[in-house]
N, C-alpha and C positions, 0 to 999 in steps of 0.2 A: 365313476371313480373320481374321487376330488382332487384337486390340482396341488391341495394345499399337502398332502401325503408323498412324502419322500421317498426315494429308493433307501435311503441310511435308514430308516423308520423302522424297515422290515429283514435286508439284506443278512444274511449270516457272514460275519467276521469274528477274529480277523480271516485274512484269506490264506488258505494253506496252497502253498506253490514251490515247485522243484526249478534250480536250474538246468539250462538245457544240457543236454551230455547225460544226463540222470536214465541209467539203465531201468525199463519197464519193470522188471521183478521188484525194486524200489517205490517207483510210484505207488504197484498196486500194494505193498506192504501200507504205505501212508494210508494210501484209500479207505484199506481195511481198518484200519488202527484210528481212524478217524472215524471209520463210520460214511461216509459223504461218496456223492459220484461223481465228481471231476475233481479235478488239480490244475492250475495254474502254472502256467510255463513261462518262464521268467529270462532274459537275456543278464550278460552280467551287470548290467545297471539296475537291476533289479525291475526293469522295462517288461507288462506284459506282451509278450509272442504269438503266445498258445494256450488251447486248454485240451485235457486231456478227459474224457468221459471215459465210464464202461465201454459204451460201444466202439469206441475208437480203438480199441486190443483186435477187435477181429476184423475191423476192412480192410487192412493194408497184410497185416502178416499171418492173420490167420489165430492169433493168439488168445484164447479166452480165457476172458476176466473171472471164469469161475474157476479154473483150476489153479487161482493163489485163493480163492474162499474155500474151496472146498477139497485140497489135495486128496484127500482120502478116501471121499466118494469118489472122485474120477478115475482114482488108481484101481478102482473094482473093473471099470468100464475101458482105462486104458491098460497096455501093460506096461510094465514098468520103466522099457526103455523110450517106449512113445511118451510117457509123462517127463521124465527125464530131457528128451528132445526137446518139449514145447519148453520146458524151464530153460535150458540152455540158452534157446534163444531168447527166451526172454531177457536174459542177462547180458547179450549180446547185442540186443535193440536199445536203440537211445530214442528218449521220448520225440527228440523230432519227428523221427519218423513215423508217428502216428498221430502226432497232436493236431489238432485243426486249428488251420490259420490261414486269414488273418481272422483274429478276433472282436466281435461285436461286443463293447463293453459302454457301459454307462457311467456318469460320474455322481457322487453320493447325494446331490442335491438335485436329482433330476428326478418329475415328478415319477408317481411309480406308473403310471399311464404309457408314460415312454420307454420305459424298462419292456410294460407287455406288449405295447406297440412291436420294440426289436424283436422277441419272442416271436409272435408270431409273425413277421415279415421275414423272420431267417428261419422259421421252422426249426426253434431250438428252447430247450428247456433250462438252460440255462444263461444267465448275463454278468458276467464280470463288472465288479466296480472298482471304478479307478479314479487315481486323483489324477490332478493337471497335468502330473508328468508321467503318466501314463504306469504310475505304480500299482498293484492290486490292493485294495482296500478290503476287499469279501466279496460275493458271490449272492444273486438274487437268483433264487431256482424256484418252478412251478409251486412246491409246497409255503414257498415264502409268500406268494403268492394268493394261497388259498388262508393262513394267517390273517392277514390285509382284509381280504373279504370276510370272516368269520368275523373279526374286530370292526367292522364298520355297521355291523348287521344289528 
């Protein structure tokens, strides 16, 4: 990979991010409405904290991230007041408590080498980009990734 290829080159911005306090049923509304699989969690300085992936709804509380995609297949499968519950709490959970932190992020001028470098030393599919003061710029994920290589080929 060439040195001269930037993580800005490829990264998807801008970066879409929640502050912290931001009830789960919200995030995954963004998510959905975005299209994307993580969110950026932000302190009030606009500071990244956290990120928030699909996977991260169901380690800690059990909550999964399909039943804000797909209420209505699930409602076949749950009954009405177990879907109701898992909402509940979802409205109840604030993004802290499932975001993962601290977070591995890179700054936009850093080659993209070192983006896949973090990838794969953290065993994560995603890399936040951030400027000097550690604000989110966007987001480098695997398929930005496979872009980079398709364009070099």
């Amino acid at each position: 990979m060439r040195e001269d290829i930037k993580v800005k080159d490829f990264m998807t911005s801008p970066a879409v991010s929640v502050p912290l306090g931001t009830p789960l049923d919200q995030v995954a509304a963004l998510m959905l409405e975005k299209r994307i699989g993580s969110v950026l969690v932000v302190d009030e300085k606009g500071k990244l904290v956290g990120i928030v992936t699909e996977s991260d709804f169901l380690k800690e509380r059990g909550i999964p991230f399909s039943t804000f995609r797909a209420p209505l297949l699930l409602g076949r499968f749950l009954n009405g007041g177990q879907l109701e519950r898992i909402l509940q709490e979802a409205r109840a959970t604030r993004v802290e408590e499932i975001m993962t932190a601290p977070v591995h992020a890179v700054g936009p001028e850093a080659p993209l080498r070192q983006a896949l470098e973090v990838m794969l030393a953290y065993d994560i599919n995603r890399v936040p980009v951030v400027d000097e003061e550690g604000k989110p710029l966007g987001v480098l994920a695997r398929f930005d990734l496979l872009k980079a290589l398709a364009s070099s080929a």
